[in-house]
MARKOLMAR-307857 format. One record per residue (C-alpha): x, y, z. Coordinates in steps of 0.5 Angstrom, whole numbers, plus 500, padded with zeros to 3 digits. Layout:
BEGIN
XYZ...
//
This chain:
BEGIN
556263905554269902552267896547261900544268904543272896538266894535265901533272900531272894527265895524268901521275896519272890514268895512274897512278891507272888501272894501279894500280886495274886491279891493285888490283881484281885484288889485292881479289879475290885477298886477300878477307877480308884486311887487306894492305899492299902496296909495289910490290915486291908480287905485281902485275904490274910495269907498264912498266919505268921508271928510277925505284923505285916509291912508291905503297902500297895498303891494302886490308880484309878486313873486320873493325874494323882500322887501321894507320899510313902515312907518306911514302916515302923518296925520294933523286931527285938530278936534281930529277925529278917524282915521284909516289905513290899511297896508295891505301885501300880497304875491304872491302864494307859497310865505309868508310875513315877517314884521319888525319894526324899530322904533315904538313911538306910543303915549301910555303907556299899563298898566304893566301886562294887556294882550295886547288887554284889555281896557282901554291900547292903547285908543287914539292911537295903532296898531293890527296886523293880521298875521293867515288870511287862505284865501283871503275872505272879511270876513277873517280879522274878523274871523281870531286870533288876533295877539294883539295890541301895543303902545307905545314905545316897537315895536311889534316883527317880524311877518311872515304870517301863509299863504300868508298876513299880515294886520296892522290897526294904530288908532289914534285921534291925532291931528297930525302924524308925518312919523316917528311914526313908520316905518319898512320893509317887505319882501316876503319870500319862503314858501317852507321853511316851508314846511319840507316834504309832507303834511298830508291832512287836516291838517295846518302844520304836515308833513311826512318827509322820508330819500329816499327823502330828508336826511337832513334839515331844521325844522322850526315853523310854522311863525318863525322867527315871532311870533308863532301862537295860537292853532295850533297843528304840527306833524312832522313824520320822517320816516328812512330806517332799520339801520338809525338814526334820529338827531334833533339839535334845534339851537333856540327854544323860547317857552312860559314857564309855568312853569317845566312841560310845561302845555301851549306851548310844543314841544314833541318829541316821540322816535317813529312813533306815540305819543304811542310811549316812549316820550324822552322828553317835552320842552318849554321855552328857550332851549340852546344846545337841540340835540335829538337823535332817537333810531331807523329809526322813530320819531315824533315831536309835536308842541302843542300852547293854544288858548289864548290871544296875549300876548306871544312874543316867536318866536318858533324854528328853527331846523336842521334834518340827517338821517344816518347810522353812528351814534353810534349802540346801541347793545354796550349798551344793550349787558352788562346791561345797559340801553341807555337813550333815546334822547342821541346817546350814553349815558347810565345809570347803576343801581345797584342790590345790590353790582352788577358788570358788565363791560363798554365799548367804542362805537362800542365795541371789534372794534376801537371806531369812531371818533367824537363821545361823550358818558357818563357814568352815573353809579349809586349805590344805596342810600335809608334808608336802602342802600348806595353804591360807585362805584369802577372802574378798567380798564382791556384795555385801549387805547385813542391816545394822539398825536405823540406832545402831552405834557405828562399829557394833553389829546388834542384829544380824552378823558375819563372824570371821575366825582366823587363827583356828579359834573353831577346834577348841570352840572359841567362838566368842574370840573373832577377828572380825564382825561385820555388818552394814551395808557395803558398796561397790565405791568408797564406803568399799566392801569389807576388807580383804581377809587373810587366814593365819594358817589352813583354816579359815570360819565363817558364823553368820547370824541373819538376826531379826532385819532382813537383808540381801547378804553377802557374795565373797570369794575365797581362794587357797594360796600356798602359804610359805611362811617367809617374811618380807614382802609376798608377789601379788600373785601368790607364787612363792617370790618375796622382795626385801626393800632397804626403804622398807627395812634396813635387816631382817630374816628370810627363809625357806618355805614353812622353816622350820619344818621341811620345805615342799617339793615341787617348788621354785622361789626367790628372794629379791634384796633391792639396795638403793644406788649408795648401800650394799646388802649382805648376806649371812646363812645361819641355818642350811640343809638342802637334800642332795641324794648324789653329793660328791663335791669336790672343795670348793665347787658345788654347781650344776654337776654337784647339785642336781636334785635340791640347790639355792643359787645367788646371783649379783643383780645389775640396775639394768637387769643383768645378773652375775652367777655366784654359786649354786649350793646343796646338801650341807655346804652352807654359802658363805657371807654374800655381799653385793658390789658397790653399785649394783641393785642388791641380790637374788637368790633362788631355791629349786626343789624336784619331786622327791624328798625334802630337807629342813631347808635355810634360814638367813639374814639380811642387812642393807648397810652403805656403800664401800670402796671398791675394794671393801674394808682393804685390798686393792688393785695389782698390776705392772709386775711379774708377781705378787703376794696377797694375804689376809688381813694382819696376816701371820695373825688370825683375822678380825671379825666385823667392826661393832654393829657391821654385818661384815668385813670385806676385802677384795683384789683386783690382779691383772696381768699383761695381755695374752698372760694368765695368772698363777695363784698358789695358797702357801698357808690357809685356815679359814674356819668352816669346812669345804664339804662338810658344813661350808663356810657359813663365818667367812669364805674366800671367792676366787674367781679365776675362770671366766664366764662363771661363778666363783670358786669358794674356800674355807677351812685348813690346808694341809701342808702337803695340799696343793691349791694352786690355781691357772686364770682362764684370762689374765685377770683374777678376783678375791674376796675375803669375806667375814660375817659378823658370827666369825670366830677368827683363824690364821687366816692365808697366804697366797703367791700369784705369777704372770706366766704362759701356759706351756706348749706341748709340755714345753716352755717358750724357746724349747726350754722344758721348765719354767723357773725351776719347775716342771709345768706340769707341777705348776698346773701347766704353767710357764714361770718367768725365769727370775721366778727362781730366784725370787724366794717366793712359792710360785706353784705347788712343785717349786724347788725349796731352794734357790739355784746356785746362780742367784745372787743376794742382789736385786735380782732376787727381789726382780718383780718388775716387767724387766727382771728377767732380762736384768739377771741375763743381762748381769752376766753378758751373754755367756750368762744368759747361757750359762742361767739357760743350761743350768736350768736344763741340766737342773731339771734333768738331774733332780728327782721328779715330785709326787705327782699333784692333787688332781685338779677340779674338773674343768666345769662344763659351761652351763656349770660355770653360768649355773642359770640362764641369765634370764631365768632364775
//
């Protein structure tokens, strides 16, 4: 039914609309040159009778500016019957018609969100508008667009004719209409406004618009300030002389917005003669502060709208347009690679290539910059997976006049505007870091300082002012940008040095910690401790990629790490370096402390070609000297064996003393010459796990083999374990160290032994065990023989009893150099014998032992030095 009433009314008004243009064209030939109101009541013809007073009004120019008023018709219609008015504009040739509203009440409420047009909105009583009629023929108004229809309290927005008429049709069925329902003003305006340039043939609104005809001007949609028209398509061509540019400044652009990518009404502008050429940008929306600049004499300027309904109320946009020589040359730019963003007059953009420099300079570079100019810098560094730079900055010539009255520190001219931090991507640019200005020599008063990005990006905006002056030359370079604090190498690489002078603790890391570290990478951290401090060092974090782990406990060197690893050294004060492990994957280094005496710490990170990890993060502190031999151990020699424990051992150890970083111990065993040392753990828990996490709390070092970094142990033997170990030479070193993280455990036990190693699986003297064991269960070792009877585990295999021979004398607590030789001697000669066959006989009838754990591998000489001495 609804749709039934939509054609009735439209049938109904395209009848009027063609009586009344048959009499209007009769009218504009008749009145030319005159600006006329006319009612119905007119010198027209009277159309056919009705029982019903006409309504509709025409407006009609004789040329010239003119405007006038209109409002609603009186109208008393008591039987509630249809009635509809014209209000017809026409404006006389090379003139348009612009309609206004100033009140507008019409009696309807559209439904919210309806496209205007839609019954069932505006039923009883509304306004269409016409504003897009090509020509004067009868049959126009029904083939021309729809401008939509309104009621309501919201008056339509202005209207400006796309040729020379405009036509309002109010409906009602109201029983009465008062004048005041809506009233508003029209005027006749200059067409040639409109028209920018000369016209191409068979087009509506595109033109060329060429310098030697007119420089400058005014660039307006095809019906602003009115609403624009549907589907409609404008190319405006501008065309310079050789050398010139094009500005385009939109003072109002009102366009619908679709969304980011503007899919429905656009505005194109083309860095060239034609849409082929590069497209410096697509617009829509509302767009405030839009100034385009050409790169050379030519642009064109595409005005795009969808054939759609009538329910945008944008207005287009009004835009001014220069030709001239006197805008900024480009050469300045593309001479000192960079690259000008196209759009800008003299904006530019620098891109690294990795760790590149190069050199930016003021506009019209080597001679003084113009006046009035305003430029940017963007100078990017690369930021990606695998790459993350900053820019440094430094000035080589440097000139922005202040003014002779100036206040010292304030720029109220010209400038140079630096940005650090990125203030650019949410267009902060009332937040510099640094304005500069003045003149800068050579000598004290020196050029401006360097600058330092914080990340990527560095922006630059300089402002040329009213003063002239001979600007500025500064020369940019990409450094990698690691994100480790402390003290950075002058040259860039990623080396960093922490100086107890400078800072008693703090942090280090690996590069861009948090995030994964770049592959490709060598760095070192270099902790310098003065001649009476010690530095030590604590891992709180570790993850280094190992694609081949396969650690055995404890050792993680060159045939374990082979892809990603951080190594550590002891650094002597004249420059030697003492190796103390190479670490990968997730076995985290144990506490490191340098040596009373020594200069402090290297620690280095290597990373290859591949994959990446999230890398480390560690402490430092530099805290003073101890003994020797840390918060306890000491010194063993002149004895057969030993027993050395951890601190309050059967009770768990301690963590640090209140404010220390850590707790260390360290023992010194040395044997006689040409002996070597048997170190076998009886009991051992430290937290922390040998191949799962490391030993990040606490860590026992051992060094047993020589040349070579220590051995590093942490976590739980099991009683069935055997950590039993043979010395290289015959002196070994352990150093129980605690961080302050620690939580405690039971702590260790360990039993060490001078002994021989045995020759041709025999002991010395033809006998084929030592001490009551097989040397192939004491890692081929031969015990001395009152070792038996010394209650005590010397190696992994010992007998869990004592032989019967032993006593409960001195002979079992013989730990001297004679011991051996006192027990033969308490028997004579036939008990040396007797102790010689018993140990025979003993070793022949006793049941063989499970064969041992094997032992690590034996590390190959680059393992044990893990880094050339002179490389890192």
């Amino acid at each position: 039914m609804a749709a039934a009433y939509w054609l009735n009314s439209l049938g109904c008004l395209s009848l009027s609309l063609i009586c009344l243009f048959t009499t209007t064209l009769q009218t504009t030939n008749v009145l030319a040159g005159e600006t006329t109101e006319l009612s119905s009541r007119a010198t027209f013809a009277d159309p056919s009778p009705t029982k019903l007073p006409k309504c509709d009004r025409t407006f009609v120019s004789r040329g010239g500016t003119t405007n006038g008023t209109f409002h609603a018709p009186e109208l008393i219609n008591p039987g509630n019957h249809s009635r509809q008015c014209l209000y017809t504009f026409l404006a006389a040739p090379g003139q348009r018609v612009l309609v206004q509203f100033r009140t507008f009440e019409l009696r309807g409420k559209p439904p919210d969100g309806a496209a205007v047009g839609e019954l069932p909105a505006c039923m009883h009583e509304y306004m269409d508008i016409y504003s897009e009629m090509a020509s004067l023929e009868t049959v126009e108004l029904v083939n021309s667009a729809f401008g939509g229809r309104y009621c309501g309290p919201i008056p339509p927005r202005r209207r400006v004719s796309l040729h020379r008429a405009v036509a309002l049709s109010f409906y009602t069925d109201k029983m009465y209409t008062p004048p005041t329902l809506f009233t508003g003003n029209y005027e006749f305006i200059n067409a040639s406004d409109f028209e920018v340039g000369t016209p191409v043939p068979n087009t509506m609104c595109s033109f060329v618009i060429e310098a030697n005809k007119r420089r400058r001007g005014l660039l307006l949609s095809p019906t602003y300030p009115g609403i624009y028209p549907k589907d409609i398509t404008c190319n405006y061509m501008f065309s310079g002389q050789p050398g010139q540019r094009i500005r385009l400044e939109f003072r109002d652009f009102d366009l619908f917005f679709g969304g980011p990518h503007c899919p429905f009404d656009w505005v194109r502008v083309y860095d060239g003669p034609d849409n082929t050429s590069a497209v410096i940008g697509t617009y829509c929306g509302q767009q405030r502060n839009l100034v385009l600049y050409s790169s050379d004499e030519r642009l064109l300027v595409t005005f795009f709208t969808l054939p759609r309904s009538a329910s945008t109320q944008n207005r287009g946009f009004k835009a001014i347009f220069e030709f001239s020589e006197s805008f900024v040359k480009l050469d300045f730019i593309s001479k000192h690679d960079a690259e000008h963003i196209r759009g800008s007059e003299c904006d530019q953009k620098i891109l690294s290539k990795k760790e590149s420099t190069g050199f930016v300079y003021h506009p019209n570079y080597p001679f003084p910059y113009i006046q009035k100019v305003v430029c940017r810098y963007f100078i990017y560094g690369m930021q990606d997976s695998q790459n993350l730079e900053r820019v440094r900055l430094e000035f080589q010539n440097f000139s922005i006049p202040r003014g002779f009255k100036a206040k010292p520190d304030t720029c109220p001219d010209g400038y140079l505007k630096v940005y650090l931090r990125g203030q650019e991507a949410t267009d902060s640019y009332d937040k510099h870091d640094a304005e500069l200005c003045g003149e800068g020599v050579s000598g004290p008063p020196a050029f401006p300082p360097p600058l330092v990005s914080d990340g990527p990006r560095l922006v630059m905006v300089f402002s040329s002012g009213e003063l002239q002056g001979r600007g500025f030359k500064a020369k940019y370079t990409f450094e990698t940008e690691y994100r480790v604090p402390g003290t950075a190498a002058p040259g860039g690489e990623c080396a960093f040095t922490y100086r107890s002078e400078a800072k008693k603790r703090g942090e280090f890391n690996s590069p861009r910690y948090p995030s994964n570290y770049p592959s490709r990478t060598n760095c070192t951290y270099t902790l310098d401790a003065t001649p009476n401090e010690q530095v030590t060092v604590v891992f709180d974090h570790f993850k280094v990629r190992a694609d081949s782990w396969n650690a055995t406990a404890g050792l993680y060197g060159g045939a374990t790490c082979s892809e990603d690893w951080v190594e550590a050294w002891w650094t002597g004060r004249e420059g030697s370096r003492v190796p103390l492990g190479r670490w990968c994957g997730p076995a985290t280094p144990g506490p490191l402390q340098s040596p009373r005496g020594a200069a402090g710490l290297l620690l280095a990170l290597h990373t290859d070609a591949d994959s990446v990890a999230s890398g480390f993060k560690a402490r430092y502190v530099f805290e003073p000297a101890k003994s020797i031999f840390g918060d306890c151990g000491g010194n063993m020699s002149g004895a057969e064996w030993g027993v050395v424990t951890s601190p309050r051992f059967p009770l768990p150890y301690e963590q640090p003393a209140r404010g220390a970083a850590s707790r260390v111990c360290n023992w010194f065993v040395t044997a006689r010459p040409g002996k070597r040392l048997l170190l076998n753990f009886e009991h051992f828990a430290v937290e922390g796990h040998l191949t799962e996490r490391g030993c990040p709390a606490a860590v026992l070092r051992l060094w047993y083999e020589s040349p070579g970094p220590p051995l590093e142990l942490c976590g739980e033997k099991a009683p069935s374990d055997r950590w039993q170990y043979l010395s290289s030479s015959n002196s070994i070193r352990l150093s129980f160290i605690i961080a302050d993280k620690a939580v405690g455990a039971g702590g260790w036990r360990a039993v060490w032994t001078e002994v021989t190693v045995a020759e041709g699986g025999e002991c010395a003297g033809g006998a084929g065990g030592a001490g009551g064991a097989d040397p192939g269960d004491c890692a081929g070792a031969c015990l001395p023989p009152a070792a038996a009877c010394s209650r005590l585990q010397h190696c992994a295999a010992m007998p869990p009893r004592r032989p019967p021979h032993c006593g409960s004398g001195a002979a079992v607590a013989g730990a001297g150099w004679g011991g051996a030789w006192w027990l033969a001697a308490a028997g004579g000669a036939t008990g040396c014998a007797a102790l010689g066959a018993w140990c025979r006989r003993r070793r022949r009838a006793r049941p063989r032992a499970p064969p041992p754990p094997p032992r690590p591998p034996p590390r190959a000489l680059a393992a044990r030095l893990a880094a050339p001495q002179d490389t890192v």
